[in-house]
PQR file with spaces between the fields and no chain letter, atoms N, CA, C, O and H, PARSE charges and radii, in Angstrom:
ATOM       1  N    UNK     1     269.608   22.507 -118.407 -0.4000 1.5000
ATOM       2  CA   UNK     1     269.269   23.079 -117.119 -0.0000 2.0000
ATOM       3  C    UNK     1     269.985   24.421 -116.914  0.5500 1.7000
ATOM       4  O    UNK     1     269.452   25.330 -116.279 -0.5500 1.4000
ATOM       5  N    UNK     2     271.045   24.514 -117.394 -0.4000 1.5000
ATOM       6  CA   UNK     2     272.224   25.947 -117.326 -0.0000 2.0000
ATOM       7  C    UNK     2     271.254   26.836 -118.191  0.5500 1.7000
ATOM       8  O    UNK     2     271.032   27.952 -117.720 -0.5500 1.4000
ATOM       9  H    UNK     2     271.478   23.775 -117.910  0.4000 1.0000
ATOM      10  N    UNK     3     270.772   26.586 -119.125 -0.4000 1.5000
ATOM      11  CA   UNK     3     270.202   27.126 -119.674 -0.0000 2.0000
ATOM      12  C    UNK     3     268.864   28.055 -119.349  0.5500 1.7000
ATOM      13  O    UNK     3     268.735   29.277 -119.419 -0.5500 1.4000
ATOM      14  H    UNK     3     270.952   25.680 -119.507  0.4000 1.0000
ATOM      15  N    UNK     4     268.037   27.153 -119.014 -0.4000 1.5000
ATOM      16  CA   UNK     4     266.931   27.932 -118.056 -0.0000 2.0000
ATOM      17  C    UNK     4     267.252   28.117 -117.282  0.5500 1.7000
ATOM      18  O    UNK     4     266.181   28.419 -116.756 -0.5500 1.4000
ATOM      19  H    UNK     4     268.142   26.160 -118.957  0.4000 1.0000
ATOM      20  N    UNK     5     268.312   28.309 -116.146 -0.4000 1.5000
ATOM      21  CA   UNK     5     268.456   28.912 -114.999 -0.0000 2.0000
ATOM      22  C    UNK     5     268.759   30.537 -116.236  0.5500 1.7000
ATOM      23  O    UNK     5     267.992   31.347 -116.757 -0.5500 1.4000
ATOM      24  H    UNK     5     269.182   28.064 -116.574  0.4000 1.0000
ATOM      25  N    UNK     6     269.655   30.422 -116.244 -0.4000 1.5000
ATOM      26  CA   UNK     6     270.250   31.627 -117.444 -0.0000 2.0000
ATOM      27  C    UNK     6     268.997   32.600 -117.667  0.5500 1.7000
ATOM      28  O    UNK     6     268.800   33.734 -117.231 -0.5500 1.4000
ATOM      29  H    UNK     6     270.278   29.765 -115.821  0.4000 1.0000
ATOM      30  N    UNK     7     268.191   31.756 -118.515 -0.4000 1.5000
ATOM      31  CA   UNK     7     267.116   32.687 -119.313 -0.0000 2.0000
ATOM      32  C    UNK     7     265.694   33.315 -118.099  0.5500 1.7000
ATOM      33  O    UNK     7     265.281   34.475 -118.127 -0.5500 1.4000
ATOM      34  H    UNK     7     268.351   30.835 -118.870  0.4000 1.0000
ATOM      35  N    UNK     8     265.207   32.316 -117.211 -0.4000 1.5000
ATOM      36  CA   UNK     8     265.026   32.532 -115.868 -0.0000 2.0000
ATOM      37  C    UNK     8     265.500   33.593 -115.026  0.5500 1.7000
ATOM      38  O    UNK     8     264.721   34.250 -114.334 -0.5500 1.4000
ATOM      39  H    UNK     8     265.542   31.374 -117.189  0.4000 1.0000
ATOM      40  N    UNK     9     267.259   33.880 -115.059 -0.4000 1.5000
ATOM      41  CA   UNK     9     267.833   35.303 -114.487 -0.0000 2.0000
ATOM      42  C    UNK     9     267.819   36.457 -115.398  0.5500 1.7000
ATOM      43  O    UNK     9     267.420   37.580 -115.090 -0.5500 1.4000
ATOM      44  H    UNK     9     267.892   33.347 -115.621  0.4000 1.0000
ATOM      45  N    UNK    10     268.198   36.166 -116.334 -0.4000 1.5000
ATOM      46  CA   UNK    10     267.722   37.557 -117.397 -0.0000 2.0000
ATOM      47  C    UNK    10     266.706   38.033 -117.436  0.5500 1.7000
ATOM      48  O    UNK    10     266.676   39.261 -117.351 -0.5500 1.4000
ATOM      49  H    UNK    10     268.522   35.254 -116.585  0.4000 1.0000
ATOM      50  N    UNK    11     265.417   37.284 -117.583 -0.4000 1.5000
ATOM      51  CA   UNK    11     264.211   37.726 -117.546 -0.0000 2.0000
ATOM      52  C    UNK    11     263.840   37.832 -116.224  0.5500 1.7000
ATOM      53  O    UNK    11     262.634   38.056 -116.336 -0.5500 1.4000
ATOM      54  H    UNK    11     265.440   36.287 -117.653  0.4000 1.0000
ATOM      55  N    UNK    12     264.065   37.820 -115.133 -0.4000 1.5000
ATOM      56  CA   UNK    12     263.259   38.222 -114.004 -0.0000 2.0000
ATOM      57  C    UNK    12     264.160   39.443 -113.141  0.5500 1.7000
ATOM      58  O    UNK    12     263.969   39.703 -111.953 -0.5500 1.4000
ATOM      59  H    UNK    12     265.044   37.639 -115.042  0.4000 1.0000
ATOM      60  N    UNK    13     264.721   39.816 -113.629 -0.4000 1.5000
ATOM      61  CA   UNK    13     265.734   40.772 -113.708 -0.0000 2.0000
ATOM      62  C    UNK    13     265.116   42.175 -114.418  0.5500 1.7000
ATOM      63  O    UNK    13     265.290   42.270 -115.633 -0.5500 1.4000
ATOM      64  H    UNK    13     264.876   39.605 -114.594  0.4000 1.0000
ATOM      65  N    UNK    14     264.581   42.997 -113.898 -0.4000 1.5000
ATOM      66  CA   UNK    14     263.927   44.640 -114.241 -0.0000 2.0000
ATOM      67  C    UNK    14     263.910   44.924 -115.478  0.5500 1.7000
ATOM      68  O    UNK    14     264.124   46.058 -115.905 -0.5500 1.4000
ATOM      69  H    UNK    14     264.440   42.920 -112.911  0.4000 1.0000
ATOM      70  N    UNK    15     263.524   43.428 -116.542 -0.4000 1.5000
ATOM      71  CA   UNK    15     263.270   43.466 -117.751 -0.0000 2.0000
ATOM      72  C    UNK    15     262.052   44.873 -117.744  0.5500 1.7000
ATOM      73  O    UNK    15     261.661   45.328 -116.669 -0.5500 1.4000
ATOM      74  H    UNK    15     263.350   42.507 -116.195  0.4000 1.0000
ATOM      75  N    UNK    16     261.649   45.333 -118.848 -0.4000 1.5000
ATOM      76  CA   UNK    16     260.959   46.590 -119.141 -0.0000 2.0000
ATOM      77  C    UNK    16     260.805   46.337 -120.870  0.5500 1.7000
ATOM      78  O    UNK    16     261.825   46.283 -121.558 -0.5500 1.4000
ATOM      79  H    UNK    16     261.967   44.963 -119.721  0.4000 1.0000
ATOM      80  N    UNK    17     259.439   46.192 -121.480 -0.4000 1.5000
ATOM      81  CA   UNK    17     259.285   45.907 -122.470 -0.0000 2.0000
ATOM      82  C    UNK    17     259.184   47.482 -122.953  0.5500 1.7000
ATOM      83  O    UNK    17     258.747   48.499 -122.414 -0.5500 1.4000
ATOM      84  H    UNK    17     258.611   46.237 -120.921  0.4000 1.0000
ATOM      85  N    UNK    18     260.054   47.072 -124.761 -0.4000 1.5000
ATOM      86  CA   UNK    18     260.410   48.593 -124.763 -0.0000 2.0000
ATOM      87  C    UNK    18     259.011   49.543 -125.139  0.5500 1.7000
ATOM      88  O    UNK    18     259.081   50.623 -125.726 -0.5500 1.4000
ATOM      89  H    UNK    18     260.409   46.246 -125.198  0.4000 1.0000
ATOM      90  N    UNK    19     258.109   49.090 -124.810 -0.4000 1.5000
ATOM      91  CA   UNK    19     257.039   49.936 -125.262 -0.0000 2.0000
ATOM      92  C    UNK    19     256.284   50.531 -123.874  0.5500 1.7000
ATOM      93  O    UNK    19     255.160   51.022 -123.770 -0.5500 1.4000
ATOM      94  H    UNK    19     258.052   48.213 -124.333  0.4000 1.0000
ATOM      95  N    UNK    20     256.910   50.395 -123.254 -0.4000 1.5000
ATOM      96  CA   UNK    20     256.377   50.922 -121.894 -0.0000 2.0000
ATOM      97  C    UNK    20     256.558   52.429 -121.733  0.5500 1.7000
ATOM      98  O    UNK    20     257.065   53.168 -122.577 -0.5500 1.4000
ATOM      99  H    UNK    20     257.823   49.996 -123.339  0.4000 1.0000
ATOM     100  N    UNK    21     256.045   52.815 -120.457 -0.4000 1.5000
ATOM     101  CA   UNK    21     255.920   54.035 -120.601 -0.0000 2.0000
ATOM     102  C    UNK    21     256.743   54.516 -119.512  0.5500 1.7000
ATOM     103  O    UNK    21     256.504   54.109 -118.375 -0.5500 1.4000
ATOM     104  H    UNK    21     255.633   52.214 -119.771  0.4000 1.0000
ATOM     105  N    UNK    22     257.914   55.532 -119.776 -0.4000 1.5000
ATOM     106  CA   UNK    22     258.885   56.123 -118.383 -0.0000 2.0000
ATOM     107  C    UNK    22     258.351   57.887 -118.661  0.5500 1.7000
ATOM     108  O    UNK    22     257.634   58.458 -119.483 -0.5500 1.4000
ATOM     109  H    UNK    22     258.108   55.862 -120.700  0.4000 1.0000
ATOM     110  N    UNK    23     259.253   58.334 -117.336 -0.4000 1.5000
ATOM     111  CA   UNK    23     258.962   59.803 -117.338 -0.0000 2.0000
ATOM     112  C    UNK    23     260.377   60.420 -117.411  0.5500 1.7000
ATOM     113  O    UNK    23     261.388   59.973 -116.869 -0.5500 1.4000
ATOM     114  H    UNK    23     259.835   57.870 -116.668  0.4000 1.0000
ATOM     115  N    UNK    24     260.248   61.732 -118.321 -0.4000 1.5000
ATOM     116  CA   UNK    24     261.410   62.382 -117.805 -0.0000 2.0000
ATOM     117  C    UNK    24     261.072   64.119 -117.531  0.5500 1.7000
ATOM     118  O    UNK    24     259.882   64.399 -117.386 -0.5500 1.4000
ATOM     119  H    UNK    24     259.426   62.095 -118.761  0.4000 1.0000
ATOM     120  N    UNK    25     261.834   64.975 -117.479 -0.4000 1.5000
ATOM     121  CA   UNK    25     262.278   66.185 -116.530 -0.0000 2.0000
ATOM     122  C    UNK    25     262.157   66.864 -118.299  0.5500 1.7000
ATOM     123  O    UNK    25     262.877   66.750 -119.291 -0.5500 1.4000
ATOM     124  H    UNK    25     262.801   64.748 -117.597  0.4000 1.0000
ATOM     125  N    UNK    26     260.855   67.584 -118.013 -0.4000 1.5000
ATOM     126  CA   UNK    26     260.753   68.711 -118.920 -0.0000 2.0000
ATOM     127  C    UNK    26     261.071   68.302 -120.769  0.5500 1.7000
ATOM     128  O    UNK    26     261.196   67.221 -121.344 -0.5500 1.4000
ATOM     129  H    UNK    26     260.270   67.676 -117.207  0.4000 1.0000
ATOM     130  N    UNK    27     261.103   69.361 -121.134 -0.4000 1.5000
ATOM     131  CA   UNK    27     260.941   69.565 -122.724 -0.0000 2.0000
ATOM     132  C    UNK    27     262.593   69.088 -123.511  0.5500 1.7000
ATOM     133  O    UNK    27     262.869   68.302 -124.417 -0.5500 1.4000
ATOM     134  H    UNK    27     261.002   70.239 -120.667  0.4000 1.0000
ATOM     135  N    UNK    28     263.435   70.004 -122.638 -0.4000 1.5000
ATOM     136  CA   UNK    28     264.932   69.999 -123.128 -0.0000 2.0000
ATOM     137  C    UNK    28     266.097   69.732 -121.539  0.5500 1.7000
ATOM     138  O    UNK    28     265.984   70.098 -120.369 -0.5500 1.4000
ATOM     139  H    UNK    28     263.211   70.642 -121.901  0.4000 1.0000
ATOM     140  N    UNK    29     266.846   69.163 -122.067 -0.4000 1.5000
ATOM     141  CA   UNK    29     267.781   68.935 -120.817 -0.0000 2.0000
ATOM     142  C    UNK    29     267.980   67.788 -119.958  0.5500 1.7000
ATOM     143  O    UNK    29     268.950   67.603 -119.223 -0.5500 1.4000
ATOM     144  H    UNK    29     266.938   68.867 -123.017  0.4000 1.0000
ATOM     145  N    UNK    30     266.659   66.799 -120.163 -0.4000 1.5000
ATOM     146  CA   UNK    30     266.572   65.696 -119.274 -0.0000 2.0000
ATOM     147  C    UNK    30     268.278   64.535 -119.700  0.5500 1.7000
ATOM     148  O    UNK    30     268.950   64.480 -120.729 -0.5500 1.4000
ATOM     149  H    UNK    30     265.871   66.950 -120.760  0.4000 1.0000
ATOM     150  N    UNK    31     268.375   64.024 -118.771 -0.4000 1.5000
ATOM     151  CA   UNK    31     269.295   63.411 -119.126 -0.0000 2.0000
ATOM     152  C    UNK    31     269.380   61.688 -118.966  0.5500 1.7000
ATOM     153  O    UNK    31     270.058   60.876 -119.596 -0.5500 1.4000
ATOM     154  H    UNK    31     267.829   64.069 -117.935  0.4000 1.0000
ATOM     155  N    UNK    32     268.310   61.478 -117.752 -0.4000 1.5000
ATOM     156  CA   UNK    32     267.797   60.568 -117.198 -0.0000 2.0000
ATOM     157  C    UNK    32     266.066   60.467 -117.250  0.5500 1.7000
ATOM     158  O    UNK    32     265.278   61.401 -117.101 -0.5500 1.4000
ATOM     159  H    UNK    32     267.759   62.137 -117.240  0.4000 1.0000
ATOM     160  N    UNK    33     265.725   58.897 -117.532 -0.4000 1.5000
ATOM     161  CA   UNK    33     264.617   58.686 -117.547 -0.0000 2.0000
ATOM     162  C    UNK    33     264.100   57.514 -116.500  0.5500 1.7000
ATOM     163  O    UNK    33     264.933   56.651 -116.222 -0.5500 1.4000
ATOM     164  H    UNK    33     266.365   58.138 -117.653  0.4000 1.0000
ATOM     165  N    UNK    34     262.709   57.411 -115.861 -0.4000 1.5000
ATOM     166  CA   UNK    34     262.600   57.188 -115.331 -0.0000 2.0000
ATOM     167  C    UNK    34     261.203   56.369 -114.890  0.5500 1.7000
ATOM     168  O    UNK    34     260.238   57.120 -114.746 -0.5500 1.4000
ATOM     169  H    UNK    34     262.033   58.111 -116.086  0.4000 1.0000
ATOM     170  N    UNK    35     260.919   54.796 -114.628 -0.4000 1.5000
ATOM     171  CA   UNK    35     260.011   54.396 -114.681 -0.0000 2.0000
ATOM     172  C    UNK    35     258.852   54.545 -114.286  0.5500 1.7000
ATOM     173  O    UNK    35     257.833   54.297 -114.931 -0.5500 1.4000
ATOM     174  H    UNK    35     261.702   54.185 -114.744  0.4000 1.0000
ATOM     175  N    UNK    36     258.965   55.191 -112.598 -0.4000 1.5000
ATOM     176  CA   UNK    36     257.881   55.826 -111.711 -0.0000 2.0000
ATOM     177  C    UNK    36     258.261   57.854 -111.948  0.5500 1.7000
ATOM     178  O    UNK    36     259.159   58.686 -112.078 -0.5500 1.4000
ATOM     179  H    UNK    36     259.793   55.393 -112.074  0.4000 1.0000
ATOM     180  N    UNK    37     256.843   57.668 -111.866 -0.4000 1.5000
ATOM     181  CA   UNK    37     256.428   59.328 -112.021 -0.0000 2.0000
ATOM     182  C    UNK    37     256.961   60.222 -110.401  0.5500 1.7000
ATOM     183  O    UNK    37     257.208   61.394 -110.116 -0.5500 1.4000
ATOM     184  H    UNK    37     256.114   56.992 -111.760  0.4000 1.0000
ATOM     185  N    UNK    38     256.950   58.890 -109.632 -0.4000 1.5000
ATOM     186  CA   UNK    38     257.311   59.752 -108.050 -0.0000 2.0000
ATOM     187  C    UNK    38     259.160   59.463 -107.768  0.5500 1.7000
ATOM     188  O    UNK    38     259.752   59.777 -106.735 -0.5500 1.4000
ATOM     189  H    UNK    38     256.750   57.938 -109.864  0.4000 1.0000
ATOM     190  N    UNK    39     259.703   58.885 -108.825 -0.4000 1.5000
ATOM     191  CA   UNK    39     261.325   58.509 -108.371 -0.0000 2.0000
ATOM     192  C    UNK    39     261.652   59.540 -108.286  0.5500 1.7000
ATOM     193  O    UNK    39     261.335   60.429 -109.076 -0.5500 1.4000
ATOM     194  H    UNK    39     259.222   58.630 -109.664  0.4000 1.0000
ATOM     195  N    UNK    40     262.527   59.702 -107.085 -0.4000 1.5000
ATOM     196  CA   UNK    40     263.025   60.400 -106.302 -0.0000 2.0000
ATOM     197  C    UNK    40     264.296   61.778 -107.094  0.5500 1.7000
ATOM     198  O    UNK    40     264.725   62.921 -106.935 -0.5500 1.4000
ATOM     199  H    UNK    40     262.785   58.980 -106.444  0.4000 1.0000
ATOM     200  N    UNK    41     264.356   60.917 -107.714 -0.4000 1.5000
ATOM     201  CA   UNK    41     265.407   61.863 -109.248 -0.0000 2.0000
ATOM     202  C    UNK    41     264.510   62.622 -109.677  0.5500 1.7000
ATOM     203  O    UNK    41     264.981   63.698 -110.045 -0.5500 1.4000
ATOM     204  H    UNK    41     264.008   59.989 -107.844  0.4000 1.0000
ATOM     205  N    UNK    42     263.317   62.531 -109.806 -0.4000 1.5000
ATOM     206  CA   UNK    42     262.512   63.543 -110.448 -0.0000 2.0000
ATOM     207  C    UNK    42     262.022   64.536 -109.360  0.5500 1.7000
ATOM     208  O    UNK    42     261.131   65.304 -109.721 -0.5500 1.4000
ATOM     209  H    UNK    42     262.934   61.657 -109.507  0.4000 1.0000
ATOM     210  N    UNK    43     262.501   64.645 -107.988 -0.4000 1.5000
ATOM     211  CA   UNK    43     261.949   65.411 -106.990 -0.0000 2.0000
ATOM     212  C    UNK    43     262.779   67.024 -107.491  0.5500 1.7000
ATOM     213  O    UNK    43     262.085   68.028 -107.334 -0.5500 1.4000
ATOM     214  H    UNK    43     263.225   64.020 -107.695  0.4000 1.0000
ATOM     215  N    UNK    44     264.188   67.216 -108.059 -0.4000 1.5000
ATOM     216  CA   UNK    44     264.636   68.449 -108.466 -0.0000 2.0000
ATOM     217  C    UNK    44     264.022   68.833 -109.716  0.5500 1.7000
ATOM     218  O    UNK    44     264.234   70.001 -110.042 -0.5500 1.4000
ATOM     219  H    UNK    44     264.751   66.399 -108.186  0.4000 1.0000
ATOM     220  N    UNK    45     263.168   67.992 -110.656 -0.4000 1.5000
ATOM     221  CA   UNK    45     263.032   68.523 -112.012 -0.0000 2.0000
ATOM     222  C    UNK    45     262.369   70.060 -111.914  0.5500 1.7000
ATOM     223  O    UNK    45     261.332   70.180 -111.262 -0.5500 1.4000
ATOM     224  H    UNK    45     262.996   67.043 -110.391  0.4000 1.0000
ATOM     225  N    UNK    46     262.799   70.914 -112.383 -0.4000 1.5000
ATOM     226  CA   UNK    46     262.184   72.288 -112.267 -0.0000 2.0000
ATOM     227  C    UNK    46     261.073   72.855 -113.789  0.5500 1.7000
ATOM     228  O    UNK    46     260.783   74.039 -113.963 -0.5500 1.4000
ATOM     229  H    UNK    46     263.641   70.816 -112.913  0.4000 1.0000
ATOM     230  N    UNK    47     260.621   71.748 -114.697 -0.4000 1.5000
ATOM     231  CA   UNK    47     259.835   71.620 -115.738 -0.0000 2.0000
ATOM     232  C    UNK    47     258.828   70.550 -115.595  0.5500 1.7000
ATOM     233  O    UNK    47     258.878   69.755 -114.657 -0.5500 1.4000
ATOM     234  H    UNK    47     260.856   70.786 -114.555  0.4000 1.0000
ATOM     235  N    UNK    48     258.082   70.522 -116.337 -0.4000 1.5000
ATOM     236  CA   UNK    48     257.046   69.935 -116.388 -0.0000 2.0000
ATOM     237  C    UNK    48     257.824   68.091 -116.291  0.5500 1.7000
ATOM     238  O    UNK    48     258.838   67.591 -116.777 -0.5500 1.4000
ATOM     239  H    UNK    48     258.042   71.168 -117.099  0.4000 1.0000
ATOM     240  N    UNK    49     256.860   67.634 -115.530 -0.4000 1.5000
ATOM     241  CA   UNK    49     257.247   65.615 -115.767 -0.0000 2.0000
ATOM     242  C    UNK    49     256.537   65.627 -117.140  0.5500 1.7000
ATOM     243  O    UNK    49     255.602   66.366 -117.446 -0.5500 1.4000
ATOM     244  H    UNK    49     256.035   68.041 -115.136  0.4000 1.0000
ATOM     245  N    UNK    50     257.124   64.693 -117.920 -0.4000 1.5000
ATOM     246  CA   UNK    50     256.389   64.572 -119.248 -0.0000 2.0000
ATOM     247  C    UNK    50     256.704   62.933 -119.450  0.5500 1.7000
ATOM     248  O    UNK    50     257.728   62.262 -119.313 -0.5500 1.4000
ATOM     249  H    UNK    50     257.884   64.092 -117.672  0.4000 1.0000
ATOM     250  N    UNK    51     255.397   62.633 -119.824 -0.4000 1.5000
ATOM     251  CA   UNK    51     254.952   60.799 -120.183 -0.0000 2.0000
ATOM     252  C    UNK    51     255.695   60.414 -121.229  0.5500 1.7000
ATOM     253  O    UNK    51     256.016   61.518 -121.668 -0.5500 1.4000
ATOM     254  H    UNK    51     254.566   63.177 -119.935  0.4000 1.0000
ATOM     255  N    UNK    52     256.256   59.532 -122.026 -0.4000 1.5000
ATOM     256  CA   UNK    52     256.470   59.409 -123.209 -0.0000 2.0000
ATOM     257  C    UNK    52     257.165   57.362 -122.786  0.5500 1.7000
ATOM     258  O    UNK    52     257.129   56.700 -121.749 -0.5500 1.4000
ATOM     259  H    UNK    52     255.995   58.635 -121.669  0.4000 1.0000
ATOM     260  N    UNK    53     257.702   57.048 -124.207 -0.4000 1.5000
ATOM     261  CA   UNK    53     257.555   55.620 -124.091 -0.0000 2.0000
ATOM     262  C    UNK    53     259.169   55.429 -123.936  0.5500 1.7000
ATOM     263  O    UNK    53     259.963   56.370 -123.906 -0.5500 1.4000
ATOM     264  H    UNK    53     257.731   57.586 -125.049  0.4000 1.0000
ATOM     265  N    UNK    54     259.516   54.050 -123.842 -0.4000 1.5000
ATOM     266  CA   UNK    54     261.104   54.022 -123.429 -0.0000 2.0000
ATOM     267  C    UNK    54     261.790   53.908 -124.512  0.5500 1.7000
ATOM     268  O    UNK    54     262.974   54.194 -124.335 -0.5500 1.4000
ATOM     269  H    UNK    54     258.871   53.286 -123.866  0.4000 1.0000
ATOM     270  N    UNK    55     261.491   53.569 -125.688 -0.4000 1.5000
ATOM     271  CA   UNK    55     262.255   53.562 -127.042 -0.0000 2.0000
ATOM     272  C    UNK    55     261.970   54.694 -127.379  0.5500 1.7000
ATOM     273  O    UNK    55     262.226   54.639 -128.582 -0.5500 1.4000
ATOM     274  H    UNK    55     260.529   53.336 -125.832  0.4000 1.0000
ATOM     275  N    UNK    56     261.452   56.179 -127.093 -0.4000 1.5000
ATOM     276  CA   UNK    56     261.810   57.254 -127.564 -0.0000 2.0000
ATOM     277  C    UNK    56     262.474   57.850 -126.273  0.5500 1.7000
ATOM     278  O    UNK    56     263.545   58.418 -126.486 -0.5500 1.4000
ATOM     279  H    UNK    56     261.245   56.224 -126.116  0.4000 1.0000
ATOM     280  N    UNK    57     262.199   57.834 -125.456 -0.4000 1.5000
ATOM     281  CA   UNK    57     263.421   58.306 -124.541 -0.0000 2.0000
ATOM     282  C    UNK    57     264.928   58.095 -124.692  0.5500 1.7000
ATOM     283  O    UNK    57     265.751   59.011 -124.709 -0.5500 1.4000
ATOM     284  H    UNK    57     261.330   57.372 -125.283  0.4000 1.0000
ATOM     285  N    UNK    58     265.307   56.302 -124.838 -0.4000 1.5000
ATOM     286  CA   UNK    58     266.608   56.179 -125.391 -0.0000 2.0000
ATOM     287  C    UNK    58     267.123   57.053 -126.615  0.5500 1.7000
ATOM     288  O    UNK    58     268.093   57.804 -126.713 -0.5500 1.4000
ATOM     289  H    UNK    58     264.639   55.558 -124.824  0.4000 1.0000
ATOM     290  N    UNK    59     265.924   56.614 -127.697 -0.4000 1.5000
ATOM     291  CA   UNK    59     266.030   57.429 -128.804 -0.0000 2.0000
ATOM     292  C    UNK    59     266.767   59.125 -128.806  0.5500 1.7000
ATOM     293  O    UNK    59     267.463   59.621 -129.691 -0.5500 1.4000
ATOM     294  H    UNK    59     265.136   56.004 -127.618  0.4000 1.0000
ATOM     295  N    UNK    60     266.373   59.676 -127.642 -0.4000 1.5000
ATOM     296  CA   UNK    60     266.602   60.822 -127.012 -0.0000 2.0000
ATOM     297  C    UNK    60     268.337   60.674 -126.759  0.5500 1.7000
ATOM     298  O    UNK    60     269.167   61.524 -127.082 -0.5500 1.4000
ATOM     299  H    UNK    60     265.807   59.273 -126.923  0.4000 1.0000
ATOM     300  N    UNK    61     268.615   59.337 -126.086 -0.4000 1.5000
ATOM     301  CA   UNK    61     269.946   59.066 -125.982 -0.0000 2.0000
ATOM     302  C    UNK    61     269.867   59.161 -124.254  0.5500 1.7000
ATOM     303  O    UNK    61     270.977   59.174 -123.721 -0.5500 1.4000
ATOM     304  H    UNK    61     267.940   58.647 -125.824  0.4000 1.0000
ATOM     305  N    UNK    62     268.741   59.224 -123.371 -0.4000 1.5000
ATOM     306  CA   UNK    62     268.815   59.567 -122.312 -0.0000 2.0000
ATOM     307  C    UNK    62     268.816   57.623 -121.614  0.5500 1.7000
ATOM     308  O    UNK    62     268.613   56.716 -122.420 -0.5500 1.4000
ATOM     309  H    UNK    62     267.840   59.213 -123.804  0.4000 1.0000
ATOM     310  N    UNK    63     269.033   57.352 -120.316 -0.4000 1.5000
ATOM     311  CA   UNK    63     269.690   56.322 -119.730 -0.0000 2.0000
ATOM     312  C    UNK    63     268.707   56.810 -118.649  0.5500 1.7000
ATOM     313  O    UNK    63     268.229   57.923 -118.429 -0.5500 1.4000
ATOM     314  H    UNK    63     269.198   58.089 -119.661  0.4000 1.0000
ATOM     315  N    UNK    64     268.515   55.215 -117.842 -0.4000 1.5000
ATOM     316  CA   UNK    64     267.650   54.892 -116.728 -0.0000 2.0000
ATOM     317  C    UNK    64     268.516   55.526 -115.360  0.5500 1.7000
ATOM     318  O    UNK    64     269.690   55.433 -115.002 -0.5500 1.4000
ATOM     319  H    UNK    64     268.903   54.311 -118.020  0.4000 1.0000
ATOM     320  N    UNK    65     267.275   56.227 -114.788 -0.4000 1.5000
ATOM     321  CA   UNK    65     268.159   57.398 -113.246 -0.0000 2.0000
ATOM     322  C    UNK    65     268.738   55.844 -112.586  0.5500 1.7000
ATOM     323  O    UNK    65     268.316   54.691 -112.676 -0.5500 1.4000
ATOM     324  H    UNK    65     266.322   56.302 -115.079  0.4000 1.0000
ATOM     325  N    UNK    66     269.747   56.389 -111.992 -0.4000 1.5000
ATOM     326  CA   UNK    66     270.302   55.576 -110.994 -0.0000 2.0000
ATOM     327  C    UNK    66     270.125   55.364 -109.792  0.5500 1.7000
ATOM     328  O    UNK    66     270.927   54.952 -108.954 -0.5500 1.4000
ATOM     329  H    UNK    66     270.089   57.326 -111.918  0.4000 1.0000
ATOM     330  N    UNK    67     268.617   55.764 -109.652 -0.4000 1.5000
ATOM     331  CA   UNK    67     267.654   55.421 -108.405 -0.0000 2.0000
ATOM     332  C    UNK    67     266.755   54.308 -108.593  0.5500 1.7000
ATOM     333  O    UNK    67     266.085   53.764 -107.715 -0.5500 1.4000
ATOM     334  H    UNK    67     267.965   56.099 -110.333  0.4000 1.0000
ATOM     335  N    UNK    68     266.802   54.020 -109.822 -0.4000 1.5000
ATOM     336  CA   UNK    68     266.011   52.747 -110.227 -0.0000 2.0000
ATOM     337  C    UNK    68     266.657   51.667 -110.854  0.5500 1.7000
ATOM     338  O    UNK    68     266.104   50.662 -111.298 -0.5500 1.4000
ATOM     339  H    UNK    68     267.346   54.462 -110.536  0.4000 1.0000
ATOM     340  N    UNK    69     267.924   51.943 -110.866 -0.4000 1.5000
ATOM     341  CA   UNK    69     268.233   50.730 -111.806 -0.0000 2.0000
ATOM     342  C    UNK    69     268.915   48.961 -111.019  0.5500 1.7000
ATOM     343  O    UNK    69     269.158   48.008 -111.760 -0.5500 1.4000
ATOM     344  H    UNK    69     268.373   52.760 -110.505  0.4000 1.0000
């Protein structure tokens, strides 16, 4: 029972399968990535929003904005 409560909180918890799709702030410089195209972190980006998936964003080395996490 400890058990599925456990696996139950991990998974319903802002799991994000890594093939999904986040946004970040332009070509070069982003530092933060971000699940919605309208999060509020992306209201200063002064470059293009650009689509891309969440295992190349990390890949990038960039980390989820701290408006969403």
């Amino acid at each position: 029972m400890k058990y599925a409560l456990l696996f139950l909180l991990i998974f319903s918890t802002s799991f994000r399968p890594l093939e999904s799709n986040v946004f970040i702030c332009g070509p070069t410089g982003a530092k933060k990535y971000h699940y919605k195209g309208t999060c509020r972190g992306l209201s200063a980006c002064r470059h293009e929003v650009i689509k891309t998936t969440l295992k190349q964003a990390q890949g990038y080395g960039l980390t989820l904005c701290g408006w969403e996490d």
